[in-house]
C-alpha positions in Angstrom: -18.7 -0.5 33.7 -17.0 -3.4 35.0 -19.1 -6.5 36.7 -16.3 -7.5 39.2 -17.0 -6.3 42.7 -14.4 -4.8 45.2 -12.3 -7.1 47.1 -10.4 -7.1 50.0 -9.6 -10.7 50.1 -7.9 -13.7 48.3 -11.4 -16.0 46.8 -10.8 -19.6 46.7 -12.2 -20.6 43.3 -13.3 -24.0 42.1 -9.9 -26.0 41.8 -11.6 -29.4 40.6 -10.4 -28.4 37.0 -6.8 -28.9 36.2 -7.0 -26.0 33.4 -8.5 -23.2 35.9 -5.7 -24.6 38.5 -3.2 -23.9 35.7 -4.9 -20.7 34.7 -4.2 -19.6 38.3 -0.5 -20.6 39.2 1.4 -21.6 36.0 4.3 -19.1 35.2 2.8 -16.9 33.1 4.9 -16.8 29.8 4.6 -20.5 29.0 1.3 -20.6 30.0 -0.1 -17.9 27.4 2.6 -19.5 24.4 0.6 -22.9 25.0 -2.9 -20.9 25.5 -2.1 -19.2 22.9 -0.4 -21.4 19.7 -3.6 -23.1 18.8 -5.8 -19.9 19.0 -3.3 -18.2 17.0 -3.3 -21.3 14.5 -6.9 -20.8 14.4 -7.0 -17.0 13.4 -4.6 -17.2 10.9 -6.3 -20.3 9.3 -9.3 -18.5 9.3 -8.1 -15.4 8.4 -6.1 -17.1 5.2 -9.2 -18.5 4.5 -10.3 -15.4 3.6 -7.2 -14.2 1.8 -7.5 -17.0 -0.4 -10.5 -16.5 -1.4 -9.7 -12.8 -1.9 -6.8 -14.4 -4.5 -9.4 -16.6 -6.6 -11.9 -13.8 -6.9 -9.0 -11.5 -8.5 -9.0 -13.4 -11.0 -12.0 -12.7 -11.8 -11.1 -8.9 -12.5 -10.2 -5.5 -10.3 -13.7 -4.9 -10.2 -14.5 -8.1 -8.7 -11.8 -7.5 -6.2 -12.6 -3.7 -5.2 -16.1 -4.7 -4.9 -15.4 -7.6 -2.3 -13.0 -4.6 -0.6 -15.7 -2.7 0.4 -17.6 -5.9 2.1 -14.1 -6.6 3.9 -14.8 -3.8 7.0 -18.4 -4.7 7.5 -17.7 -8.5 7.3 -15.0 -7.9 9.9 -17.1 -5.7 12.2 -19.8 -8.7 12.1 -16.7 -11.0 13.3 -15.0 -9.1 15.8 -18.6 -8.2 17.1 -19.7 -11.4 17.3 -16.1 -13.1 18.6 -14.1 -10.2 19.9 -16.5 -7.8 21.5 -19.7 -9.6 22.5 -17.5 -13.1 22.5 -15.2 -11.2 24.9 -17.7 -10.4 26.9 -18.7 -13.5 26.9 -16.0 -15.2 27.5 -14.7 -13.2 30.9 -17.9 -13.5 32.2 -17.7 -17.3 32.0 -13.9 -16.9 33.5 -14.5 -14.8 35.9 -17.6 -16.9 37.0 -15.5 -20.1 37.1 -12.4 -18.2 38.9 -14.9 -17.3 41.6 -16.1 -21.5 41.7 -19.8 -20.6 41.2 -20.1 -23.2 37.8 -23.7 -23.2 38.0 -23.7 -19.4 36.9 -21.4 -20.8 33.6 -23.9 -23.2 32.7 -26.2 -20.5 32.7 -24.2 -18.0 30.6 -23.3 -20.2 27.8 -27.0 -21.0 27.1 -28.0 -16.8 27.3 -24.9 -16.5 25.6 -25.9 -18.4 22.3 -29.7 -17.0 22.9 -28.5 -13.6 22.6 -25.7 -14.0 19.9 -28.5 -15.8 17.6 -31.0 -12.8 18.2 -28.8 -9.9 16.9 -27.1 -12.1 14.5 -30.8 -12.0 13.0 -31.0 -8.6 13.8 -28.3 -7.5 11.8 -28.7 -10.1 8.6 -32.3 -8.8 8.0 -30.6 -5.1 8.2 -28.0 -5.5 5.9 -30.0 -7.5 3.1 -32.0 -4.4 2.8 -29.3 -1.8 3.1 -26.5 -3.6 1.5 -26.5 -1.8 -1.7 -26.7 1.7 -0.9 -23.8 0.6 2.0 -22.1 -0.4 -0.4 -22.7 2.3 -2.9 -21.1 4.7 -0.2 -18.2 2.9 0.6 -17.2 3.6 -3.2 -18.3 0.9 -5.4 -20.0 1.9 -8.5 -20.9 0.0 -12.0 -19.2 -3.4 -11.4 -17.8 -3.3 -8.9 -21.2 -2.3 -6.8 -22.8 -5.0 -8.7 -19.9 -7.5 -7.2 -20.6 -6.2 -3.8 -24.1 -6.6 -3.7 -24.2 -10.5 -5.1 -21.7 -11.4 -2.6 -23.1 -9.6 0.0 -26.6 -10.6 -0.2 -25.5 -14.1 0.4 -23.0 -13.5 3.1 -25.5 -11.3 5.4 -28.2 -14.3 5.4 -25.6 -16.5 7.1 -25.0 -14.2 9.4 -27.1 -15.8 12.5 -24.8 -18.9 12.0 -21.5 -16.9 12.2 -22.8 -15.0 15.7 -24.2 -18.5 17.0 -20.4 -20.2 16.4 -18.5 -17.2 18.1 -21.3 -17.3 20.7 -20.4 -21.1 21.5 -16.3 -20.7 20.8 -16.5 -17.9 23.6 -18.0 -19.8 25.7 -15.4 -22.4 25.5 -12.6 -19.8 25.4 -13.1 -19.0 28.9 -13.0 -22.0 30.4 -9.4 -21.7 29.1 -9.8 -24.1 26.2 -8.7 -22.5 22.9 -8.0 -26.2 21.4 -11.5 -26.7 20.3 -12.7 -23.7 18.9 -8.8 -23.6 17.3 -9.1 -27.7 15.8 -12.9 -26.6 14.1 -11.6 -23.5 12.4 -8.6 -25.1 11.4 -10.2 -27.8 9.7 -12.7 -25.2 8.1 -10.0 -23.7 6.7 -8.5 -27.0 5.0 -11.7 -28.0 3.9 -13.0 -24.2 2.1 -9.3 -23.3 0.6 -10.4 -25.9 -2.1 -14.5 -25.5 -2.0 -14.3 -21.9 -2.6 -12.2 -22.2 -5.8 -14.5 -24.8 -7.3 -17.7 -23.0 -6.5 -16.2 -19.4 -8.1 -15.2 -21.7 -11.1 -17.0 -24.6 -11.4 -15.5 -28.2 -11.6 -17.4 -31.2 -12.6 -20.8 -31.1 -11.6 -21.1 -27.7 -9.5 -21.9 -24.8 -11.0 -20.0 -21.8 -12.3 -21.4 -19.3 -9.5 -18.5 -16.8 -10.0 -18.2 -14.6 -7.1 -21.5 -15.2 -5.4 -19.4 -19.1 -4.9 -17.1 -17.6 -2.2 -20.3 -16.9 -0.4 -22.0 -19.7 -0.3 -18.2 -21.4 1.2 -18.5 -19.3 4.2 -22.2 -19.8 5.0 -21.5 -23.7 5.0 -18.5 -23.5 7.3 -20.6 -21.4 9.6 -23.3 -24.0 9.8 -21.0 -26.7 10.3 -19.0 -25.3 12.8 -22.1 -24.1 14.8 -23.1 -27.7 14.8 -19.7 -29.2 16.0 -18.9 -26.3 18.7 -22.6 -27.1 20.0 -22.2 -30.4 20.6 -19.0 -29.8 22.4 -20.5 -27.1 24.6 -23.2 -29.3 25.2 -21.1 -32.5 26.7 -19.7 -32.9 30.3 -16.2 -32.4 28.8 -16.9 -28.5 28.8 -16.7 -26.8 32.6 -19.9 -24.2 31.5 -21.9 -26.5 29.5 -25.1 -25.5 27.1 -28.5 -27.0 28.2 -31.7 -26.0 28.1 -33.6 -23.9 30.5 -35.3 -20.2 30.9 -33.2 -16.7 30.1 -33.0 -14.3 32.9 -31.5 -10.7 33.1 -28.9 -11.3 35.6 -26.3 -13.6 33.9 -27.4 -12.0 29.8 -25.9 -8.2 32.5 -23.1 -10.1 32.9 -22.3 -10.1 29.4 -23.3 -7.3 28.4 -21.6 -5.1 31.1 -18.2 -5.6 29.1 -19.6 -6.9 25.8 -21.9 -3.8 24.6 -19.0 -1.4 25.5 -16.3 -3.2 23.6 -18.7 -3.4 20.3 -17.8 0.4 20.2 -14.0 -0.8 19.6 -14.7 -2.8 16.2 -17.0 0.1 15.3 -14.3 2.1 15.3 -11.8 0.4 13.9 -14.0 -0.8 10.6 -15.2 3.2 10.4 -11.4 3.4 10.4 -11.2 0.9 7.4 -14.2 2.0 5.7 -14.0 6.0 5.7 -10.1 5.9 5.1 -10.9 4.0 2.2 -14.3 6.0 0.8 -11.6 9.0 0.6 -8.9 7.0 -1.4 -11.3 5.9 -3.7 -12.7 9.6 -4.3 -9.1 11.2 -4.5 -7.4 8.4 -6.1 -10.1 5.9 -8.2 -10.8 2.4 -7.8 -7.5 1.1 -8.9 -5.8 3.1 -5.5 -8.9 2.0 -3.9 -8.3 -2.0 -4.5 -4.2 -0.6 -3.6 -4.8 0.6 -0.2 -7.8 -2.0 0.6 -5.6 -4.8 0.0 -2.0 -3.2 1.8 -4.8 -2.2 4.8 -6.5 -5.9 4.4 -2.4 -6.8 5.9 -3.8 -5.6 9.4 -6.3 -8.2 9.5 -3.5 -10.9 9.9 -2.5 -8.7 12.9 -6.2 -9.2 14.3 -5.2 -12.9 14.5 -1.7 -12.8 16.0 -3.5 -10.2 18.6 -6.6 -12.1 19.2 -4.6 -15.6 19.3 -3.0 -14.1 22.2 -5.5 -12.1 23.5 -8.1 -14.6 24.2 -6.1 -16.9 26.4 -5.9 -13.0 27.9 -9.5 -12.5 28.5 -9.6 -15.3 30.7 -6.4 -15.3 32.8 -7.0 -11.9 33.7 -10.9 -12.9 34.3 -10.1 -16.4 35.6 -7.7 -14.2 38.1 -9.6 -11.1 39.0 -12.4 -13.4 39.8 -9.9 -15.3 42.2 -8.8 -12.2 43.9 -5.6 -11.8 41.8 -5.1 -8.6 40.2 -1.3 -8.3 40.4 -1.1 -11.5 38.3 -3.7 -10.4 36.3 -1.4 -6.9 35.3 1.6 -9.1 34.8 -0.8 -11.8 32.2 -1.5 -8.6 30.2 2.1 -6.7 29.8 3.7 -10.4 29.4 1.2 -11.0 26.5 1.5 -7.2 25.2 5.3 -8.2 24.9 5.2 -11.2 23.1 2.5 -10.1 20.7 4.7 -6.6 20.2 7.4 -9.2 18.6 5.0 -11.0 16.0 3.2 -8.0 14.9 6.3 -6.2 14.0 7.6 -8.6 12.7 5.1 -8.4 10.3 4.7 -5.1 9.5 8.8 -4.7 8.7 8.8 -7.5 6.3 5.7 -5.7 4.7 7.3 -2.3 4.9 10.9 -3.5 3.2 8.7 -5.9 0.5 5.3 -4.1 -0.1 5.2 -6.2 -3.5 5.5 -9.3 -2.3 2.0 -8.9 -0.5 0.1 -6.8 -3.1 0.9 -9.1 -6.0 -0.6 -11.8 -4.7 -3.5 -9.6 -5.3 -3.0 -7.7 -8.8 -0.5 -6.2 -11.0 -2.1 -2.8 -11.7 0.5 -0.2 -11.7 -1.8 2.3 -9.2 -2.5 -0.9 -7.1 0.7 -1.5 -6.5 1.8 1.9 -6.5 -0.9 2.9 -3.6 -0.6 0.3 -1.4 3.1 0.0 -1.6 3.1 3.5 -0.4 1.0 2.7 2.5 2.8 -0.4 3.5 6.1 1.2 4.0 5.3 4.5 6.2 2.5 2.0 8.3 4.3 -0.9 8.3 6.9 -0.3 10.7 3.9 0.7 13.6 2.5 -2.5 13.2 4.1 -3.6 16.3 2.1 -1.0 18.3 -1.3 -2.2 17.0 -0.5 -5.0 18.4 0.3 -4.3 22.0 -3.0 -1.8 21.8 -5.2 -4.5 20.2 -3.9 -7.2 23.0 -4.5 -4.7 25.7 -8.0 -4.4 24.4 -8.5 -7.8 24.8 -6.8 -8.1 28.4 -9.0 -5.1 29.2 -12.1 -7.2 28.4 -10.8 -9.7 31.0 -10.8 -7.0 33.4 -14.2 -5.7 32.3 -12.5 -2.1 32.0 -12.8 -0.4 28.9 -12.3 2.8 29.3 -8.8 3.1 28.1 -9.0 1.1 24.9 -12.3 3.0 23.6 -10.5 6.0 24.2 -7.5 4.8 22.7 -9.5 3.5 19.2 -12.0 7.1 19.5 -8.1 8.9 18.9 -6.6 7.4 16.2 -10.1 7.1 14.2 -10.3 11.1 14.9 -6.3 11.2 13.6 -6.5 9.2 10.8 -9.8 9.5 9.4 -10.5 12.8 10.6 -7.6 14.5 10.2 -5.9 12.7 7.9 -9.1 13.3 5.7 -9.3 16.6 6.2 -5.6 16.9 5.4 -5.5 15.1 1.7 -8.3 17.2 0.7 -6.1 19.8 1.5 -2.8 18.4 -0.1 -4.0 15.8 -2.4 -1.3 14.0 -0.8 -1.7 10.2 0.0 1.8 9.5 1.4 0.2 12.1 4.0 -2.7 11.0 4.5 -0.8 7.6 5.1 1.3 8.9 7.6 -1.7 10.3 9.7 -2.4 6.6 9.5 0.9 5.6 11.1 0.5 8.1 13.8 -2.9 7.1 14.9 -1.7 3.7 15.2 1.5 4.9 17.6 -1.1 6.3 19.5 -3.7 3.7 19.9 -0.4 1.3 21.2 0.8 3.7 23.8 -2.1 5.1 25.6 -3.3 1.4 25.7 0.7 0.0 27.2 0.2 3.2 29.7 -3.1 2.6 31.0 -2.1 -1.2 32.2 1.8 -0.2 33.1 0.6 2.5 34.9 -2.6 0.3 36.8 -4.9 3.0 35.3 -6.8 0.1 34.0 -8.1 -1.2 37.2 -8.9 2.0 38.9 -11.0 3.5 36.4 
């Protein structure tokens, strides 16, 4: 699987760059906390963009909010496609590439990076306009709630070229170690929607009332925007694998795809994960628990960002250094950044564990809401730290162009919790569980993941 070729001997890379001498020889901790800080900013602005949206269109009713549920998992698979697996891809191919001093090849992957990002962007917007409503129809949204699905879907999946095109051109950058840029644009796309979404699912002045269909039409302007401002940066001198023009071969679009179509399996899994678990709540339960555990489970994607904001700067040390010849260095990048992002993400999931409510109200006040996703919180909650080390290793993994480990690691605790979690509340009727299937899989997914690289499994396989 992996693109990086035995070596026997220390490589000399291209040290005309101050951030891939840095990358190289800086002690590790400190390097990854600066790496990491404004990537980090940068998910969690992005991904509270999306919360507060989520908060404007409850107020537009339960239905509103169970029907922008369902979306949530195949939204997210389209992002972490597009950013985490692909754009991982993407961006330790460019690392490696630039570890190894060979920045023509760069140039030449960020411009069949974007090519190929824009095609199956396209790809999957035409696929989804005309399946969306039966999707959605089997995720569990009926009557209203379907109806709220489809509206805001339809509008969401056409922007979807522009969304793979800006995660093509952030990955790019990512792995010439620069997670400032991609960090400042989503940033400021997250200060600028926070009030446009409001005012386009209401109305103010002169714009329209456009109800849900409003927090759509947000997100497809900030991804046109930020495509335009991360292409002009990836175009300029100030970017060490720059974007020009010129013809598409099959060598450098292998080297992404060697690690970037295996690691699309990971997001696959883990929005199955989302989207079965919550098809069999919402037949037990209704669509009250259903809106419940979407929202409790919607938690975990503000672990995404606190594992991705270190897990990029990841991706390309442990390229940057593999490609350099470096692989103990590389190990130690990976368990340092495990460690830290162990400490944030449980962090997280205790406080949510100890005060469920103060999360799910922000959402509703429906007594089965509360009551469902409060139960979920507190047997979940306290394995939240373990997502995090297995979702970080995934990332460092992509680095390393070895995947075996990770997939294997998501493939278990999809079968534990959705399959046999599942199979036991159909059983039971039992959600608390069914939850605690959930909480297994996760302690799972963390371990076999902190083995593979403790162990040096990871680079051997």
């Amino acid at each position: 699987m992996s693109a990086i070729p035995p070596q026997t001997a220390v490589r000399v890379p291209h040290r005309s760059h101050a951030r891939i001498h840095a990358m190289l020889e800086a002690p590790i901790a400190p390097l990854l906390a600066r790496m990491g800080w404004s990537n980090m900013l940068m998910m969690l602005a992005q991904s509270s963009t999306g919360l507060v949206e989520t908060w404007f269109l409850a107020k537009l009713g339960t239905q509103v909010l169970a029907g922008v549920a369902v979306i949530m998992p195949v939204l997210m698979l389209m992002q972490t496609m597009s950013g985490g697996a692909i754009g991982g891809g993407i961006s330790s191919s460019v690392a490696r590439t630039l570890g190894a001093g060979n920045t023509e090849l760069a140039n030449q992957l960020a411009r069949h990076a974007v090519t190929f990002n824009t095609i199956v962007g396209t790809v999957f917007s035409a696929a989804l306009l005309i399946f969306a409503r039966p999707l959605f129809h089997m995720l569990g949204a009926n009557g209203a709630a379907l109806e709220a699905a489809t509206t805001y879907g339809h509008i969401l999946f056409a922007g979807l070229p522009l969304m793979w095109a800006m995660n093509a051109l952030a990955s790019v950058i990512r792995g010439t170690g620069n997670m400032t840029v991609p960090g400042a644009v989503n940033c400021a796309g997250a200060v600028i929607l926070i009030p446009v979404s409001p005012c386009l699912i209401f109305g103010i002045g002169p714009l329209p009332k456009l109800g849900v269909a409003g927090g759509a039409w947000a997100l497809v302007a900030f991804y046109a925007v930020g495509t335009l401002i991360l292409a002009s940066y990836c175009s300029s001198e100030r970017n060490p694998a720059r974007l020009m023009l010129g013809p598409i071969r099959w060598a450098p679009l292998r080297s992404i795809l060697v690690v970037g179509i295996p690691a699309c399996i990971n997001p696959l899994l883990t929005n199955a994960l989302i989207a079965l678990t919550g098809a069999a709540v919402g037949a037990y339960a209704g669509t009250a628990a259903l809106a419940g555990y979407a929202t409790a489970a919607r938690l975990e994607y503000l672990l995404m960002p606190i594992g991705f904001g270190l897990g990029a700067p990841m991706v390309a040390l442990v390229g940057v250094n593999l490609g350099a010849g470096k692989p103990e260095r590389a190990r130690s990048i990976a368990l340092t950044g495990a460690a830290m992002t162990f400490v944030l993400t449980e962090l997280v999931g205790l406080v949510a564990a100890i005060w469920p409510h103060g999360w799910l109200r922000l959402f509703g006040a429906n007594e089965q809401l509360l009551e469902t996703g409060s139960t979920y919180l507190r047997l979940v909650g306290p394995f939240y730290g373990l997502f995090g080390v297995g979702f970080s290793l995934y990332l460092a993994a992509q680095g390393a162009g070895r995947l075996k480990w990770p997939l294997g690691a998501g493939a278990l605790r999809l079968a534990l919790f959705a399959g046999a979690g599942t199979c036991a509340l159909h059983v039971t009727r039992s959600l608390p569980l069914f939850f605690s299937f959930g909480a297994l899989a996760m302690l799972g997914y963390g371990i076999i993941n902190l083995w593979s690289v403790a162990s040096g499994r990871w680079l051997c396989d």
